[in-house]
LUMSE-563194 format. One record per atom (N, C-alpha, C, O): residue number from 1; atom name; y, x, z. Coordinates in steps of 0.2 Angstrom, whole numbers, plus 2048, in hexadecimal, padded with zeros to 3 digits. Example, Ala and Ser with C-alpha at 12.3 -4.5 7.8 and 13.67 -1.06 7.14 Angstrom:
// LUMSE-563194
SITE  resi  name   py   px   pz
SITE     1     N  7E4  842  827
SITE     1    CA  7EA  83E  827
SITE     1     C  7F0  842  827
SITE     1     O  7EF  847  82A
SITE     2     N  7F5  840  823
SITE     2    CA  7FB  844  824
SITE     2     C  800  840  827
SITE     2     O  806  843  828
// end
This chain:
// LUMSE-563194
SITE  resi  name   py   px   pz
SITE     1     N  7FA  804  800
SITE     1    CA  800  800  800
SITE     1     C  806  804  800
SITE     1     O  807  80A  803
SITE     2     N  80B  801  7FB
SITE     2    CA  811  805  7FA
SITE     2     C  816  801  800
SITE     2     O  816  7FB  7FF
SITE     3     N  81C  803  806
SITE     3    CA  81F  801  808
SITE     3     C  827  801  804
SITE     3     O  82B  805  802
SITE     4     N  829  7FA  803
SITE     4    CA  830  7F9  7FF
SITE     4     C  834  7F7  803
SITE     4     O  834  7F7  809
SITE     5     N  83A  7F6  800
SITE     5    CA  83F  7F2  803
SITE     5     C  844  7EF  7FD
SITE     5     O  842  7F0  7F7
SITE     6     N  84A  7EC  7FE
SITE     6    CA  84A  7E4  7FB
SITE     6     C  84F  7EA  7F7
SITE     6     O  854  7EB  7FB
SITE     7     N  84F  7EE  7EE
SITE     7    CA  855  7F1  7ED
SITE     7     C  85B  7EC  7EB
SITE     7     O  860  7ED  7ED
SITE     8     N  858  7E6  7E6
SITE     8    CA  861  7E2  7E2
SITE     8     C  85E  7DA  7E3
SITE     8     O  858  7DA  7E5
SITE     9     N  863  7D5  7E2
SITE     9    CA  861  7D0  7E0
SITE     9     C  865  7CF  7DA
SITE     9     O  86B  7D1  7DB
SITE    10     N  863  7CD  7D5
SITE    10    CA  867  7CC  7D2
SITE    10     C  866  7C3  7CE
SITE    10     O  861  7C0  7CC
SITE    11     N  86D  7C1  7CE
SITE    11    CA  86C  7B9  7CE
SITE    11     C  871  7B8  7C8
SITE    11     O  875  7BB  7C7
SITE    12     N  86F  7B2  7C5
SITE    12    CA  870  7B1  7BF
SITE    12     C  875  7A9  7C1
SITE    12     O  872  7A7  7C6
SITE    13     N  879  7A6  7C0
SITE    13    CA  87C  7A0  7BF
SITE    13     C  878  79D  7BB
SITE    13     O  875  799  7BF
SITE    14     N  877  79C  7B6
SITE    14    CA  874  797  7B1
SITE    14     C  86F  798  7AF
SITE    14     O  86E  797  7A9
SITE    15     N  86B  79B  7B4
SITE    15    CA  863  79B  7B2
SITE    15     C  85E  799  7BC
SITE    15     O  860  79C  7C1
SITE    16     N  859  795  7BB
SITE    16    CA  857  794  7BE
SITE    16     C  853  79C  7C4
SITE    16     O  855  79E  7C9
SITE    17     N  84F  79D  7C1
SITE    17    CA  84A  7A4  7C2
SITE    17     C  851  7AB  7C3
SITE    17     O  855  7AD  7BF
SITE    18     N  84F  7AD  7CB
SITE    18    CA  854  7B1  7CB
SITE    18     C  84F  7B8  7CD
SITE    18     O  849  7B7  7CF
SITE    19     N  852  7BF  7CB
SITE    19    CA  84C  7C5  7CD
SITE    19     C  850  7C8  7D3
SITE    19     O  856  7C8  7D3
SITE    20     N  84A  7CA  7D8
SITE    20    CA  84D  7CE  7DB
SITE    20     C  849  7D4  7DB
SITE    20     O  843  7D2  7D9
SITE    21     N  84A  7DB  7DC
SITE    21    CA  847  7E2  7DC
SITE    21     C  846  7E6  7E1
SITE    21     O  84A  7E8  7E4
SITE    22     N  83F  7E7  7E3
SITE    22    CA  83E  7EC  7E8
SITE    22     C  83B  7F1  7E7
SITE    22     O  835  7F1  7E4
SITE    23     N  83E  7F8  7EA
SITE    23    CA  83D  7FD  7E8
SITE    23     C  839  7FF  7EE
SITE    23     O  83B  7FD  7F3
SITE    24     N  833  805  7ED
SITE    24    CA  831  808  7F0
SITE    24     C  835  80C  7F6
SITE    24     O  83A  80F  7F3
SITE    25     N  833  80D  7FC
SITE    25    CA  838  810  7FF
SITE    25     C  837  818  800
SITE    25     O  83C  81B  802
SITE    26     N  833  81B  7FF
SITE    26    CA  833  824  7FD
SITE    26     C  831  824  7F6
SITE    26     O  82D  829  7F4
SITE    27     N  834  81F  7F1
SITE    27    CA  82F  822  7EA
SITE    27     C  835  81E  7E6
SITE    27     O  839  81C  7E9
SITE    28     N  835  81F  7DF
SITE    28    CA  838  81B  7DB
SITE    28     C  836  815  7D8
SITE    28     O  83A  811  7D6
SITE    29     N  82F  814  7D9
SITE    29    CA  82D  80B  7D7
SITE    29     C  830  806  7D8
SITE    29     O  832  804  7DE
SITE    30     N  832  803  7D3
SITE    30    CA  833  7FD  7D5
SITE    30     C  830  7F5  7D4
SITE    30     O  82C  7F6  7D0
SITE    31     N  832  7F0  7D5
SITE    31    CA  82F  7EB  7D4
SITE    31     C  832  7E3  7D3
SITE    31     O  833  7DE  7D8
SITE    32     N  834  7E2  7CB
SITE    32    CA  838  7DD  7CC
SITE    32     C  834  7D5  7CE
SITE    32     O  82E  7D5  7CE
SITE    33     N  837  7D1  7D0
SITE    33    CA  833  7CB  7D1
SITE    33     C  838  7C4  7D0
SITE    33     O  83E  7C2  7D2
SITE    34     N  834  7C2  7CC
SITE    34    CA  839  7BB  7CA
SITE    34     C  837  7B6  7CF
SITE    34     O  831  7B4  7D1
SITE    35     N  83E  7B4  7D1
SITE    35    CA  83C  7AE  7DA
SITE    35     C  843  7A8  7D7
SITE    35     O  847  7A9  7D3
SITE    36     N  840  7A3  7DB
SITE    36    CA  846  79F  7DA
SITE    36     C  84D  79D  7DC
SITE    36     O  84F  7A2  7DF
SITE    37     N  851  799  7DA
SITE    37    CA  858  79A  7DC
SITE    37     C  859  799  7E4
SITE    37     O  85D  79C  7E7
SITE    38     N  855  796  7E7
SITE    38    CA  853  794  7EF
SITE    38     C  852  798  7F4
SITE    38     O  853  797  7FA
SITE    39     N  850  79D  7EF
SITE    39    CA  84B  7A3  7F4
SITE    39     C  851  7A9  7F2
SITE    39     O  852  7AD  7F7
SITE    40     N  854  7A9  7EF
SITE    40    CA  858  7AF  7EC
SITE    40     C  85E  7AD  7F2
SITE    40     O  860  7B1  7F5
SITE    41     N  85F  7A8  7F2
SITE    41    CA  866  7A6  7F7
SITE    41     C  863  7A9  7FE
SITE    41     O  866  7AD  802
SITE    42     N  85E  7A5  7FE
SITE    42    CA  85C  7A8  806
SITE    42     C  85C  7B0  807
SITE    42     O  85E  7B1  80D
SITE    43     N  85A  7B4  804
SITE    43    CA  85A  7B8  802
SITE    43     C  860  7BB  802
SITE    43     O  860  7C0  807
SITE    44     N  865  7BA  7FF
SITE    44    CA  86C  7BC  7FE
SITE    44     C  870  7BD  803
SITE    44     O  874  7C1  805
SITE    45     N  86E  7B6  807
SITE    45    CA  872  7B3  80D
SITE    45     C  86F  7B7  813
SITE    45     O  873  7B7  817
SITE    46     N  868  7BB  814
SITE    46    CA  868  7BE  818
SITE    46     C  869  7C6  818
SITE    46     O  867  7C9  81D
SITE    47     N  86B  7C8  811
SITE    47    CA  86D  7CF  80F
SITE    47     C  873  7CE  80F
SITE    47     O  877  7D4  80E
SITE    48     N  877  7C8  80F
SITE    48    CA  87E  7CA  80F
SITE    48     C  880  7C7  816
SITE    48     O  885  7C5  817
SITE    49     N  87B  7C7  819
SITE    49    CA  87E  7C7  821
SITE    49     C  883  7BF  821
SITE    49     O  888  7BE  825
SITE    50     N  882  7B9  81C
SITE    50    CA  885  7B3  81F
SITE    50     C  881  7AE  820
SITE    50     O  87C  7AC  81D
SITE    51     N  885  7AC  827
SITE    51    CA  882  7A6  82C
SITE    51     C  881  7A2  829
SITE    51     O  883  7A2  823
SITE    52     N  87C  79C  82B
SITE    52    CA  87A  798  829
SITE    52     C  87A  793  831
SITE    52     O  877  795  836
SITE    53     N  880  78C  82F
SITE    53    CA  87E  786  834
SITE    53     C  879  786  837
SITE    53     O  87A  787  83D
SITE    54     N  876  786  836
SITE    54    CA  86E  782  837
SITE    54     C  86A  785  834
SITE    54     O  86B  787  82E
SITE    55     N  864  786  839
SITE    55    CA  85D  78C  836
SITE    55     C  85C  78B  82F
SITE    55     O  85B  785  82E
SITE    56     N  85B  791  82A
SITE    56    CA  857  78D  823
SITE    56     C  84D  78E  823
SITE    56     O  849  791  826
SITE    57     N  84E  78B  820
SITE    57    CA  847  78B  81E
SITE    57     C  843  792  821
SITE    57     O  840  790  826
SITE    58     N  843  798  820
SITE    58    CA  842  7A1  81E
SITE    58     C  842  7A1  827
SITE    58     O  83D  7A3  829
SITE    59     N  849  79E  82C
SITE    59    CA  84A  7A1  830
SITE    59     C  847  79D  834
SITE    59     O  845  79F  839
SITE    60     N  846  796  833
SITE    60    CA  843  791  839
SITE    60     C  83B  793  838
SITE    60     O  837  793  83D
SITE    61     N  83A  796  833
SITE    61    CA  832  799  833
SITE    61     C  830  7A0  838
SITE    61     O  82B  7A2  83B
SITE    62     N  834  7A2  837
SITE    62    CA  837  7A9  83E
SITE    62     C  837  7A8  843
SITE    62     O  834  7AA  848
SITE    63     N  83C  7A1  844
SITE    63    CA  83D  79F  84A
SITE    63     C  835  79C  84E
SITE    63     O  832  79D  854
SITE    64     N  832  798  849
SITE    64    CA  82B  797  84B
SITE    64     C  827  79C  84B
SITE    64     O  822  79A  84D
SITE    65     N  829  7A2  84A
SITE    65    CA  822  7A7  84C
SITE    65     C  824  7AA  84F
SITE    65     O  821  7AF  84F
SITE    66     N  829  7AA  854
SITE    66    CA  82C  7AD  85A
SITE    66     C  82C  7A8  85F
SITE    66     O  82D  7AA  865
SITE    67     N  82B  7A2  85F
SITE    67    CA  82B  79E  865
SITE    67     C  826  79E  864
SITE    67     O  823  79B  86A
SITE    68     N  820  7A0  861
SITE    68    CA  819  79F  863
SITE    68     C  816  7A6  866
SITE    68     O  810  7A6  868
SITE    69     N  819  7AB  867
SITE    69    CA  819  7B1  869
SITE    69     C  815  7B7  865
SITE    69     O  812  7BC  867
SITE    70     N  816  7B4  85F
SITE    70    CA  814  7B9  858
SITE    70     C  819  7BC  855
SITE    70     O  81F  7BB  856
SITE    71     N  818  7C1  850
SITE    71    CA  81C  7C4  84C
SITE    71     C  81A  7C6  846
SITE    71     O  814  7C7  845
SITE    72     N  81E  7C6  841
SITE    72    CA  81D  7C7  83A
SITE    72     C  81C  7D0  838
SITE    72     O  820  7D4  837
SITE    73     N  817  7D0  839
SITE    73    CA  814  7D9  839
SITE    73     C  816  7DC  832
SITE    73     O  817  7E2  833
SITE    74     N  816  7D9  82D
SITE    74    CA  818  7DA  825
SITE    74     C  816  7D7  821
SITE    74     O  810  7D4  821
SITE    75     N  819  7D7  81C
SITE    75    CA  817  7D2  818
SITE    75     C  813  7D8  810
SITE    75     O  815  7DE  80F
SITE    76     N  80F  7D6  80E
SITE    76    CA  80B  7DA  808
SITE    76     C  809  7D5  802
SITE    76     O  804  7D1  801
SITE    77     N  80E  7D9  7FC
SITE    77    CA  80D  7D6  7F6
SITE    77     C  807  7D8  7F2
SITE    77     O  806  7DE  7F1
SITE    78     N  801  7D4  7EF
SITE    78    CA  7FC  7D6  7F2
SITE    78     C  7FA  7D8  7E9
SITE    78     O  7F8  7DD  7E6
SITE    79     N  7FB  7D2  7E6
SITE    79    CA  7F6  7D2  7DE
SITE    79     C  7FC  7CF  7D8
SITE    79     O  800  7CC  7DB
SITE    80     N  7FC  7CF  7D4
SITE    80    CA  800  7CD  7D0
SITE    80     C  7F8  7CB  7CA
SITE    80     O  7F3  7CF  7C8
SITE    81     N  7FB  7C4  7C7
SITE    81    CA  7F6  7C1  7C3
SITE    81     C  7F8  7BD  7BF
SITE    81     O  7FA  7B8  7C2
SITE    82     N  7F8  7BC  7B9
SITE    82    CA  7FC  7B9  7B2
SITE    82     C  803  7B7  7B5
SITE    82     O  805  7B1  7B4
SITE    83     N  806  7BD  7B8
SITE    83    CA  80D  7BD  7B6
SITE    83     C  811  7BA  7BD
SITE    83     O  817  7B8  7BC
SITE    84     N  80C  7B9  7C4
SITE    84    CA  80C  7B4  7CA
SITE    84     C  80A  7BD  7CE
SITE    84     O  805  7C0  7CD
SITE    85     N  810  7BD  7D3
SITE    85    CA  80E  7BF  7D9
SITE    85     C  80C  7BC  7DE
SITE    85     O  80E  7B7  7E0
SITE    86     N  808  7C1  7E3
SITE    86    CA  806  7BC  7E8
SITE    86     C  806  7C1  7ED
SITE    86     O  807  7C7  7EC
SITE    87     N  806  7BF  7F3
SITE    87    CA  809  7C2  7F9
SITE    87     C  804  7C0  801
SITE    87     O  800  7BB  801
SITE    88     N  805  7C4  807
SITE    88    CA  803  7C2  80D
SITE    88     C  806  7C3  813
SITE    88     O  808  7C8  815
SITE    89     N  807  7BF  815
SITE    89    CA  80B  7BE  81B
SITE    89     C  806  7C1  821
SITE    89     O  801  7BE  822
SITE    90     N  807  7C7  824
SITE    90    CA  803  7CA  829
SITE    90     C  807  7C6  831
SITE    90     O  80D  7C8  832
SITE    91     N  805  7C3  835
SITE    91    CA  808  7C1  83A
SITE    91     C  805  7C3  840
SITE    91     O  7FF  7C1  840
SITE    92     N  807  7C7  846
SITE    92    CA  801  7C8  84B
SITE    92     C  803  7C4  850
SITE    92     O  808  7C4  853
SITE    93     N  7FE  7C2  853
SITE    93    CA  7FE  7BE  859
SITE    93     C  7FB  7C1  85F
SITE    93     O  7FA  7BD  864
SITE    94     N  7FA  7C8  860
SITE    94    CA  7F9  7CD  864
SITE    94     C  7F4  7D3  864
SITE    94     O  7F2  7D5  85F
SITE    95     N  7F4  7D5  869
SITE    95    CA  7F1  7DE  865
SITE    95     C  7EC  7DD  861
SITE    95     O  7EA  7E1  85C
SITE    96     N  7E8  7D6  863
SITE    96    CA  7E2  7D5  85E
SITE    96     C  7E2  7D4  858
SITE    96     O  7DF  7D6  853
SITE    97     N  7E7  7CC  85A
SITE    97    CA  7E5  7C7  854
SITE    97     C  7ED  7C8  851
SITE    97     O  7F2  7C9  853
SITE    98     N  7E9  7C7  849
SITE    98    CA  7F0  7C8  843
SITE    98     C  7EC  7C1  83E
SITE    98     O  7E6  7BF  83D
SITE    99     N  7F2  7BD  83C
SITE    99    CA  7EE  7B8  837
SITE    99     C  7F3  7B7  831
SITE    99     O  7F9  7B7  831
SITE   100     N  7F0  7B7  82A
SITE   100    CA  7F0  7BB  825
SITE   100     C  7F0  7B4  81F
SITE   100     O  7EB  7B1  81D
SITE   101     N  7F7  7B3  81F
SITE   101    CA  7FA  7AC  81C
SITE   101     C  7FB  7AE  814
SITE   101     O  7FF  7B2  812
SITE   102     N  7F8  7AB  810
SITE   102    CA  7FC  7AB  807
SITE   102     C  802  7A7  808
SITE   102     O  803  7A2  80C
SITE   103     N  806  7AC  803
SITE   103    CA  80D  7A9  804
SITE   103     C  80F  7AC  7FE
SITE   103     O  80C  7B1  7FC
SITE   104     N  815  7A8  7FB
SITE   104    CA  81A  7AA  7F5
SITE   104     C  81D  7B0  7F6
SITE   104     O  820  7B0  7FC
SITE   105     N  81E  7B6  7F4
SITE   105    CA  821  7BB  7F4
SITE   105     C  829  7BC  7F5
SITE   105     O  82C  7C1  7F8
SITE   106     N  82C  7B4  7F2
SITE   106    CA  832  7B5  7F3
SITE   106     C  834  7B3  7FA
SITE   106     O  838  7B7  7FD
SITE   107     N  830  7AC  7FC
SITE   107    CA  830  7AA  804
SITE   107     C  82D  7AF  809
SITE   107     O  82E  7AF  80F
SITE   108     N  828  7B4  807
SITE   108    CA  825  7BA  80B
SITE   108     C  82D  7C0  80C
SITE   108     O  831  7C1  811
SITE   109     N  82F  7C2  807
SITE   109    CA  837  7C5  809
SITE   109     C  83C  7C3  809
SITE   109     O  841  7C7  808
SITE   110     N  83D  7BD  80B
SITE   110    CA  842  7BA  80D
SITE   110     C  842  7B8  816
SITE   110     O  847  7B8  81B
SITE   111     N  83B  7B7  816
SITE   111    CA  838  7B7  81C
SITE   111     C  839  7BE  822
SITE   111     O  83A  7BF  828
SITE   112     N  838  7C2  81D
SITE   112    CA  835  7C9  820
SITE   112     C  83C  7CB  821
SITE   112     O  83C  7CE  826
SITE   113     N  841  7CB  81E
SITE   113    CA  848  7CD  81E
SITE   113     C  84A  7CB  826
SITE   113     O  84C  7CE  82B
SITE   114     N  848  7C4  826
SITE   114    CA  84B  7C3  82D
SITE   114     C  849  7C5  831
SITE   114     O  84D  7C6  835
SITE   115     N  840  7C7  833
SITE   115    CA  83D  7CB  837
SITE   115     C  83D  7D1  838
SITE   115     O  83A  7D4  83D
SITE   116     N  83F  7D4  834
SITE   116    CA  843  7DB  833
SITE   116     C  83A  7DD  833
SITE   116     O  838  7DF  838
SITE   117     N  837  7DB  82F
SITE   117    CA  830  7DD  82D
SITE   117     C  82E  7E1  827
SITE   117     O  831  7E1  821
SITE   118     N  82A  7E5  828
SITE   118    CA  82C  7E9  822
SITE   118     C  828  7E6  81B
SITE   118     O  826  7E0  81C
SITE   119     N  828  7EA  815
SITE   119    CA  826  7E4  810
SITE   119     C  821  7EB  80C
SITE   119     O  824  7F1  80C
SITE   120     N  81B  7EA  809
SITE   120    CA  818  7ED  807
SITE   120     C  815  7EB  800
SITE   120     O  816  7E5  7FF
SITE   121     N  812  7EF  7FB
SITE   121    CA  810  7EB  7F5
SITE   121     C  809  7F1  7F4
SITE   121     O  809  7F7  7F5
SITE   122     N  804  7ED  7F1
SITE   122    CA  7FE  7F1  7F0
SITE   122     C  7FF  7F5  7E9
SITE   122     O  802  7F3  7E4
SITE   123     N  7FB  7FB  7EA
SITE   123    CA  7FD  7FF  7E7
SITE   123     C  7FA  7FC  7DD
SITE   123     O  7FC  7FE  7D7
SITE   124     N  7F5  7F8  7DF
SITE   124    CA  7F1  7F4  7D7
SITE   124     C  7F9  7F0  7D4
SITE   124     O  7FA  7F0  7CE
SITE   125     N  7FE  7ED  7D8
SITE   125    CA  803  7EA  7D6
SITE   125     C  808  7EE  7D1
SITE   125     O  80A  7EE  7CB
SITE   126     N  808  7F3  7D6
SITE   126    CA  80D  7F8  7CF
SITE   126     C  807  7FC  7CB
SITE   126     O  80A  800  7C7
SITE   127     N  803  7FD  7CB
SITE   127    CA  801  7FD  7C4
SITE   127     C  800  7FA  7C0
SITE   127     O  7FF  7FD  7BA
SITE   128     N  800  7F3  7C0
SITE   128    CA  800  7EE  7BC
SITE   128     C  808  7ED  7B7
SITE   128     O  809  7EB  7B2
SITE   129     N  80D  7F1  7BB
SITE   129    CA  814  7F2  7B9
SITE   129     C  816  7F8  7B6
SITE   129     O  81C  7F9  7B7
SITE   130     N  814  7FB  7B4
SITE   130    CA  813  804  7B2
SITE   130     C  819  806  7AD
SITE   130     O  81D  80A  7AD
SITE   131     N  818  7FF  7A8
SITE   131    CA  81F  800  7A4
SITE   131     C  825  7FF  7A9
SITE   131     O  82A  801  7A7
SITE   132     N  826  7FC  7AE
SITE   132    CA  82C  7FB  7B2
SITE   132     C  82F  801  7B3
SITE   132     O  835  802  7B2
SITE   133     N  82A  805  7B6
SITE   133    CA  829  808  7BB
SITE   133     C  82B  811  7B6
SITE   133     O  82D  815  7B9
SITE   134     N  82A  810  7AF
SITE   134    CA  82B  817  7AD
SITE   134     C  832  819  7AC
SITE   134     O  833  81F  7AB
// end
């Protein structure tokens, strides 16, 4: 597993499907991922540090895995398959127990931003991306 972090969002006005890019954090890989206008705001709202009234969706799910006295261990993008990535929410519920959720990639790091959780992608994902990558 390669460890990332979240490099750009970049958001279109008049297009649904927005990318954002994360780059390997000791390496140059990178990895674009097309997520929706919903997840990208979430997203945006919580790298540019603005409040939100009332918990969103990302963060009331934080808030539930911290009142249950769990933490979000990291999130791992795991496979990519006809052009769908797929991801895992690693969540531990104590020294023993970790329980290991399928989740959308874009709601896994919008998630994990808030949890200050690290974000990781398997190493089969960027090779699948080679031409990105060169």
């Amino acid at each position: 597993m390669v460890e990332v972090a979240l490099f750009k969002i970049i958001m279109h006005e008049n297009k649904h499907d927005q990318v954002i890019i994360l780059k390997e954090k000791d390496g140059d890989k990178q990895l674009p991922i097309i997520i929706g206008v919903a997840e990208a705001a979430a997203i945006k709202m919580k790298v540019s540090n603005l409040p939100s009234p009332r918990p969103l969706t990302h963060d009331l799910l934080n808030n539930i895995i911290l009142a249950i006295g769990a933490c979000l261990e990291k999130v791992v993008i795991t496979r990519l398959e006809h052009n769908t990535f797929y991801a895992r929410l690693i969540i531990r519920q104590d020294e023993t127990n970790c329980i290991d959720i399928d989740a959308r990639p874009s709601d896994s790091i919008a998630l994990a931003l808030r949890a200050n959780a690290p974000i990781f992608v398997e190493e089969e994902v960027f090779s699948k991306l080679h031409f990105f990558n060169e």
